[in-house]
C-alpha positions as CSV (number, residue, x, y, z in Angstrom):
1,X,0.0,0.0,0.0
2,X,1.0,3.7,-0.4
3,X,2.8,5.5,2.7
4,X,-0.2,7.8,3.2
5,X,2.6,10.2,4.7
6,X,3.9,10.6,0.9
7,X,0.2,10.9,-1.2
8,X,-0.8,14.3,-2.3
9,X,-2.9,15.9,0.2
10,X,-6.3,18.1,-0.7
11,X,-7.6,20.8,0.9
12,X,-10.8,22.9,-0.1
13,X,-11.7,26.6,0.3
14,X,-14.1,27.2,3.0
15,X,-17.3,29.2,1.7
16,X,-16.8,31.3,5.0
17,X,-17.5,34.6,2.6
18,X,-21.0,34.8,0.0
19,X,-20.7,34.7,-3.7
20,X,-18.9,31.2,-4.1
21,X,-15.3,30.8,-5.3
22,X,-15.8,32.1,-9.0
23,X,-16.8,36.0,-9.9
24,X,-19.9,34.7,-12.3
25,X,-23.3,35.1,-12.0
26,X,-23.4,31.4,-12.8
27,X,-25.4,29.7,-10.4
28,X,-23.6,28.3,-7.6
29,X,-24.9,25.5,-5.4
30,X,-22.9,26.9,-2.8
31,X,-23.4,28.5,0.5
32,X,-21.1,30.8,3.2
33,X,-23.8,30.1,6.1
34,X,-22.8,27.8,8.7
35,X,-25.6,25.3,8.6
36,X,-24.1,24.7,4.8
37,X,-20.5,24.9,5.8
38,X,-21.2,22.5,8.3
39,X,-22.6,19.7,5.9
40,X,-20.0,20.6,3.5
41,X,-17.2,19.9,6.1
42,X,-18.5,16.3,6.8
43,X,-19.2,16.0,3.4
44,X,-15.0,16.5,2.8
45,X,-14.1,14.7,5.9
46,X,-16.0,11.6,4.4
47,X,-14.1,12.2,0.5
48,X,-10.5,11.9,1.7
49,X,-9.9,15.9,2.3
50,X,-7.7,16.5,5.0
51,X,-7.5,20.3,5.5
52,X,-10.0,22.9,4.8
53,X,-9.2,27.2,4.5
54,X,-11.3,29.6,5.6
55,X,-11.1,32.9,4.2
56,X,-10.1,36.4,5.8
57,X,-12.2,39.4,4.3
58,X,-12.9,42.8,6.1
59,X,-15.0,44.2,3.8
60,X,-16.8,43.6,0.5
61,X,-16.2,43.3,-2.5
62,X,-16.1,40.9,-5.9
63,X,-19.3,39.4,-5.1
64,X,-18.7,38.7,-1.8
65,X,-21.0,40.8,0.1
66,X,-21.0,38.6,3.6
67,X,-18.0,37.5,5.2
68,X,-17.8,35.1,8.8
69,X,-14.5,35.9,10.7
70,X,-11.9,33.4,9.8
71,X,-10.6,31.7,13.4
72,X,-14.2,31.6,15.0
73,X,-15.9,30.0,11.9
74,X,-13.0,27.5,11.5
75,X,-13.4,26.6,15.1
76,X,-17.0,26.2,14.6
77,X,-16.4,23.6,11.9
78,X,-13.7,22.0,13.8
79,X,-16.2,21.4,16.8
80,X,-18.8,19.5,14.0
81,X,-16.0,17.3,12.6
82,X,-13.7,14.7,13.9
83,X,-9.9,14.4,11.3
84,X,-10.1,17.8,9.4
85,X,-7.3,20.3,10.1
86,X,-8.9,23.9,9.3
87,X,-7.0,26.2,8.3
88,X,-7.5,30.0,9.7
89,X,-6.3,32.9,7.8
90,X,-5.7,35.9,9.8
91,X,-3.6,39.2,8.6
92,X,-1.1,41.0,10.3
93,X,-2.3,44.3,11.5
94,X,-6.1,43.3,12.4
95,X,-4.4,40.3,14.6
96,X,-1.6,41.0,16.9
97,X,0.8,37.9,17.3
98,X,0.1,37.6,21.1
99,X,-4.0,37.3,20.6
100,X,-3.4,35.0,17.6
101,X,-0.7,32.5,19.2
102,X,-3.3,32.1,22.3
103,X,-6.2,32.2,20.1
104,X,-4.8,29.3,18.4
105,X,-3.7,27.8,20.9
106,X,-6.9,27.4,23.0
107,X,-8.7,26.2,19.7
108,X,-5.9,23.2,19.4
109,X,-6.7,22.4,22.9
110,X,-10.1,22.0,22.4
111,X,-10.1,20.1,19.2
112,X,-7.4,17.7,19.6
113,X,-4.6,19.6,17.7
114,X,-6.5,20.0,14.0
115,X,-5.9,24.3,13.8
116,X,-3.4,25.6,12.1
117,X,-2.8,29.1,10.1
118,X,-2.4,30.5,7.1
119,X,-0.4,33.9,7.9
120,X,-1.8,36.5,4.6
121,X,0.4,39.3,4.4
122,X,-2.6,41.3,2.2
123,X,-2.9,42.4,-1.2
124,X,-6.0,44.6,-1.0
125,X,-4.9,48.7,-0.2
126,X,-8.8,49.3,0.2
127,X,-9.3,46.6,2.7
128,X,-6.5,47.9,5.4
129,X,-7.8,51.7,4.5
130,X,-11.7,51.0,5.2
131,X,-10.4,49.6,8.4
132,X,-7.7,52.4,9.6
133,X,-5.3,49.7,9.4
134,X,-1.4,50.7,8.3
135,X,-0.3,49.3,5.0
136,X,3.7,48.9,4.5
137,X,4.9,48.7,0.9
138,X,4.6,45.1,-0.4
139,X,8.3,43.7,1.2
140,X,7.5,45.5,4.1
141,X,4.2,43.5,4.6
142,X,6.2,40.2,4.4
143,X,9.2,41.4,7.0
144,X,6.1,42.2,9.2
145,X,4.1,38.8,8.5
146,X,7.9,36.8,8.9
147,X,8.4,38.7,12.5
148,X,4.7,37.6,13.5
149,X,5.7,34.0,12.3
150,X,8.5,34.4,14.1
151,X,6.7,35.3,16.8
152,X,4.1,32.7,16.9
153,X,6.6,29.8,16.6
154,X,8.3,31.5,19.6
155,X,5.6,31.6,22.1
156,X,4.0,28.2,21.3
157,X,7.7,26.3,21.8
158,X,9.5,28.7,24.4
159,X,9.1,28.6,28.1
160,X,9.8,32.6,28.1
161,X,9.8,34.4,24.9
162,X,11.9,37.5,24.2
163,X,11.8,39.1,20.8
164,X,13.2,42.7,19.7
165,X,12.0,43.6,16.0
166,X,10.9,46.2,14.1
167,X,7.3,45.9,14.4
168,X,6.8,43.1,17.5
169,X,8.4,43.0,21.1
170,X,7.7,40.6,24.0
171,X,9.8,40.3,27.2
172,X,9.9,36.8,28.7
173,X,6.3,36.3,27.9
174,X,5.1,32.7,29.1
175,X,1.6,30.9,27.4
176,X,0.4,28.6,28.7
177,X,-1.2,25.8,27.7
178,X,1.0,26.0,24.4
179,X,-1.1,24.2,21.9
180,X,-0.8,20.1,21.6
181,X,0.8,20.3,18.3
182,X,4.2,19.9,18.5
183,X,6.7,21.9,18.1
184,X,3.9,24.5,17.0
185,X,0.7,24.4,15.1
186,X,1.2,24.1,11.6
187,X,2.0,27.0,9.7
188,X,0.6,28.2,5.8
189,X,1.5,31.5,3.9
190,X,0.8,32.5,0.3
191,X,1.8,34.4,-2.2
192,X,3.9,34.0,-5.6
193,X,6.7,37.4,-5.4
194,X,10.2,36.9,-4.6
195,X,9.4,38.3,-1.6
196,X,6.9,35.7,-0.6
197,X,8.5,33.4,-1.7
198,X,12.2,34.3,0.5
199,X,9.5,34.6,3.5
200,X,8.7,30.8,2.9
201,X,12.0,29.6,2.9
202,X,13.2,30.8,5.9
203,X,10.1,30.6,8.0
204,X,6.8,28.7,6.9
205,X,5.7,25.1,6.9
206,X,3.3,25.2,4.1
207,X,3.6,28.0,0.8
208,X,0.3,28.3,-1.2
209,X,0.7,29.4,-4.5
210,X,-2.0,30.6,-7.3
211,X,-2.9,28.3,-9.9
212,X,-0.4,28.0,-12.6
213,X,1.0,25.7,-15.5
214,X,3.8,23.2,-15.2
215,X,6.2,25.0,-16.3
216,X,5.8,28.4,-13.8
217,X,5.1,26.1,-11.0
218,X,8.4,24.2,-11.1
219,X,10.1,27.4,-11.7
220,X,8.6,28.9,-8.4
221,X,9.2,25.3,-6.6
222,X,12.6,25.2,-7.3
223,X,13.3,28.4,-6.5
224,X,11.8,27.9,-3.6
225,X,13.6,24.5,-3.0
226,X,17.0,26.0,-3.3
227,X,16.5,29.1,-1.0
228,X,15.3,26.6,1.7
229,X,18.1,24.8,1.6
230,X,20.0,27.1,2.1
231,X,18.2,28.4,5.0
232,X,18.1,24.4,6.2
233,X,15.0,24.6,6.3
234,X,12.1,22.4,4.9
235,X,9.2,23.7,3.3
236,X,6.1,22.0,1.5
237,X,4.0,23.5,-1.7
238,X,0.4,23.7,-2.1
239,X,-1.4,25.3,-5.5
240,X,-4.6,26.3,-6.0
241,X,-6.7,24.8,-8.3
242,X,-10.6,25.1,-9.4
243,X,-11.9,21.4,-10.3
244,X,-14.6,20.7,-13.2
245,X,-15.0,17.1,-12.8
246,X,-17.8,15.6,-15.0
247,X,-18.1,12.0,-17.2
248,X,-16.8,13.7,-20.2
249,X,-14.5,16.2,-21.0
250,X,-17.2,18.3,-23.6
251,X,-19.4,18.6,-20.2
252,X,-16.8,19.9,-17.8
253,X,-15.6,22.3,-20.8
254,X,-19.1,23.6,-21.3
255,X,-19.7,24.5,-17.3
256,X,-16.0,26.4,-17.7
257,X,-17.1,28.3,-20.6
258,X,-20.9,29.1,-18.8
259,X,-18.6,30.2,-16.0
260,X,-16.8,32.3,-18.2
261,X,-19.5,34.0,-20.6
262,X,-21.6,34.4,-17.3
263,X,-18.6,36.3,-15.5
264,X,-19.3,39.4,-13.6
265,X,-17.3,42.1,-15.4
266,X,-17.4,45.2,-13.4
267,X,-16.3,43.0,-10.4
268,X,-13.5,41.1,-12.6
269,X,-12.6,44.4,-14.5
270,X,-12.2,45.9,-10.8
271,X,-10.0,42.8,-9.0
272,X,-8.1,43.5,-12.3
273,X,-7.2,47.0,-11.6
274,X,-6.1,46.3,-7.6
275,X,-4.0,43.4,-8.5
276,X,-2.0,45.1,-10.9
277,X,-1.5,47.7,-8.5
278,X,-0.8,44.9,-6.1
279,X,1.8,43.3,-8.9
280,X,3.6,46.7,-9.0
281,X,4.2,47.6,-5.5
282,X,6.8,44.6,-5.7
283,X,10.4,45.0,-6.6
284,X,10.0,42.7,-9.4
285,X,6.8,44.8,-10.9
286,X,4.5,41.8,-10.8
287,X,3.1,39.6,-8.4
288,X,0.4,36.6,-8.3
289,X,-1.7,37.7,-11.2
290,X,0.9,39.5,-13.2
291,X,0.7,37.1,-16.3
292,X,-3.6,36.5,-15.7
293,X,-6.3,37.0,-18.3
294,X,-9.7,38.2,-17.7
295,X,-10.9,34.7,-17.7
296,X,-8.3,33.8,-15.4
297,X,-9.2,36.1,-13.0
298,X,-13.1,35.0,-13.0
299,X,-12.0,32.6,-10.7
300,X,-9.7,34.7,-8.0
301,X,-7.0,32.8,-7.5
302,X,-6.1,31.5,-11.0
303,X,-7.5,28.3,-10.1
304,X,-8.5,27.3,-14.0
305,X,-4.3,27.6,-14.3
306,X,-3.6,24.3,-13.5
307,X,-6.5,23.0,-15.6
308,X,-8.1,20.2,-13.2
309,X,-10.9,20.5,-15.4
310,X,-12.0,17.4,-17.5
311,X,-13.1,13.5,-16.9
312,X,-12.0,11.9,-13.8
313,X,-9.2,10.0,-15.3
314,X,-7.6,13.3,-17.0
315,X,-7.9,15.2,-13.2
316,X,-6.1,12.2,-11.6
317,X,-3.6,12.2,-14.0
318,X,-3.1,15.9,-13.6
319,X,-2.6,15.2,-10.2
320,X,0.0,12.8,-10.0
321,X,1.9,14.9,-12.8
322,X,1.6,17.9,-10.0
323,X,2.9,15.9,-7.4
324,X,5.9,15.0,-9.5
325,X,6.9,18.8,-9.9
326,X,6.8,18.5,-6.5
327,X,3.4,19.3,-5.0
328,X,2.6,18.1,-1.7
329,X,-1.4,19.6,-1.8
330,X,-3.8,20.9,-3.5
331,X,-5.9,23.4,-2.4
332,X,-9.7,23.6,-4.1
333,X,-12.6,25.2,-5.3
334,X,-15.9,23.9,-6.4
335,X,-18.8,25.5,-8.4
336,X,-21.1,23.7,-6.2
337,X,-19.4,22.1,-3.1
338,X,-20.9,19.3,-1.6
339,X,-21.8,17.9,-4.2
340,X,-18.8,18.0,-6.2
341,X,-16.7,17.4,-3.1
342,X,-18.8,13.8,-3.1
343,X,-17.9,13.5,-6.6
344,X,-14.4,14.4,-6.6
345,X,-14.1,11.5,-3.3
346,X,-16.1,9.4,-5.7
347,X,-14.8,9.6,-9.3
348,X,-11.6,11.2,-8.4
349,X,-9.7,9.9,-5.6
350,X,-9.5,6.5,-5.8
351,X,-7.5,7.4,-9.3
352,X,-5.4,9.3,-7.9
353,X,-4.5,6.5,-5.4
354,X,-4.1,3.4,-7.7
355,X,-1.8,5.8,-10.0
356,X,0.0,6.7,-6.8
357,X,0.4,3.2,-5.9
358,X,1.2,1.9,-9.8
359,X,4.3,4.7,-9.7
360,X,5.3,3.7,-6.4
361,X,5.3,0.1,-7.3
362,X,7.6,0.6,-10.7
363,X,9.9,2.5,-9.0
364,X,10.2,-0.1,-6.2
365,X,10.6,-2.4,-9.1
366,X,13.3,-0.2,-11.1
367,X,15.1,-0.2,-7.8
368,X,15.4,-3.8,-7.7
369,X,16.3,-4.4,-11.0
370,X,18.9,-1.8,-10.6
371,X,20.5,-3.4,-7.2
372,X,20.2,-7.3,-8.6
């Protein structure tokens, strides 16, 4: 059997925000109340999904007109389910690293050590404005978000934690209970810059990155790869990706183009205009969505990039070609959630398993040959 410790994780995006997970008036079987989020989280727990992200949003915008608070509504799932690891997103600036470390803490206490973070270093000018928070230029943001990393890996594994930088200081602080996970709850950070990118590296146990094609994604990973290295450090990759799974590949092409011609372009045209002022804030003049189309950006985070869109055998083998570049999990959205999610555990999984277990199982086999 397949060391489950080496198969490709997946993780979906919570619904904790209205409007679903693509900026189309399609419809979308999909919900952000908790009654829905709830069902959906059992519903992933059941189909092999081990991790779940909730979503940080302070204001509206893009279709999303309703947004739950991130570490509340993933502890609210977590006390419905039993294996899932939810993933809160929190920003530095709203959250201070002393509220989130105990936050977090508390939570893994309470569910059995299945919270961990995703630290966003923010994108969105507007956001941080309409709430009188202080936006640093775009490295700045990512010094700040690797001191509060810094900071939470400090208090949840130090007896007394003393830290001096530019933007947090604690003397001999003491938490207690520290959180079950050990050495610290498990830490996530996006973003595709240099920047973000030198951040994971030295800091970060998980680095999301947009959807992409093979060839940008190994760039980034072994970019990436080397840095940590040389850093000794050990990071792991996750990429967004939407999924269209239907029986034939002319169906799940049709629901992307529906998706598509039924985009909303005002709010597309306007998630345009503040990423590519977010793209040239950074040093290199782009960031995530520097090389993204207007039907790229339909669905926010480039998911249709790493086209998981097709018949269940063409996902699963899109899969297993991802986890060869060197993809540890992929993070997804749905058009309509539970039910794809039971599809995807259905249809999709168990291929991605058996091809998981046919490589493993040739390569065992080309390693005996070799050594005979």
């Amino acid at each position: 059997m397949t060391d489950s410790k080496n198969q490709i994780k997946f993780a979906y995006w919570v619904p904790n925000v209205s409007g679903g997970l693509v900026v189309s008036n399609i419809e979308q079987r999909t919900d952000w109340r908790y009654d829905y989020n709830v069902r959906l989280a059992q519903a992933a727990e059941r189909n092999g999904f081990e991790y779940a992200l909730t979503q940080i949003r302070f204001t509206a915008g893009y279709g999303a007109e309703y947004q739950h608070e991130s570490v509340s509504f993933s502890h609210a799932i977590l006390a419905k389910t039993e294996r899932l690891k939810v993933i809160a997103a929190i920003l530095p600036g709203p959250w201070k690293p002393a509220l989130a470390a105990k936050q977090l803490a508390t939570i893994d206490q309470l569910t059995q050590g299945r919270i961990a973070v995703n630290i966003v270093s923010g994108w969105f000018k507007g956001e941080f404005d309409a709430i009188g928070e202080d936006w640093p230029e775009h490295d700045e943001r990512y010094r700040r978000s690797e001191e509060f990393i810094q900071c939470l890996k400090g208090i949840w594994s130090q007896e007394q934690f003393s830290f001096h930088g530019k933007y947090y200081q604690f003397n001999h602080y003491t938490l207690k209970p520290k959180p079950i996970q050990k050495p610290y709850i498990e830490i996530f950070q996006g973003g595709s810059s240099r920047a973000a990118r030198d951040m994971a590296a030295r800091v970060s146990d998980w680095y999301f990155t947009n959807g992409n094609n093979a060839d940008a994604l190994r760039e980034q990973i072994n970019d990436l790869k080397i840095k940590a290295k040389n850093h000794q450090h050990q990071v792991r990759v996750a990429v967004n990706a939407f999924v269209i799974a239907r029986d034939t590949e002319q169906e799940a092409q049709a629901v992307l183009q529906e998706i598509i011609d039924e985009a909303n372009v005002e709010a597309v045209q306007a998630f345009a205009i503040a990423t590519r002022e977010a793209g040239a804030a950074t040093k290199e003049g782009e960031g995530n969505w520097a090389k993204s189309s207007f039907e790229d950006l339909v669905q926010y985070n480039d998911g249709f990039k790493t086209n998981l869109i097709g018949t269940p055998q063409q996902i699963a083998e899109r899969i297993v070609a991802l986890k060869a570049l060197g993809i540890d999990l992929i993070l997804i959205g749905f058009l309509h959630f539970i039910e794809e999610v039971e599809y995807f555990g259905e249809k999709v999984l168990p291929l991605v398993r058996a091809l998981e277990q046919q490589q493993l199982s040739a390569s065992a086999s080309a390693s005996a040959s070799a050594s005979a």
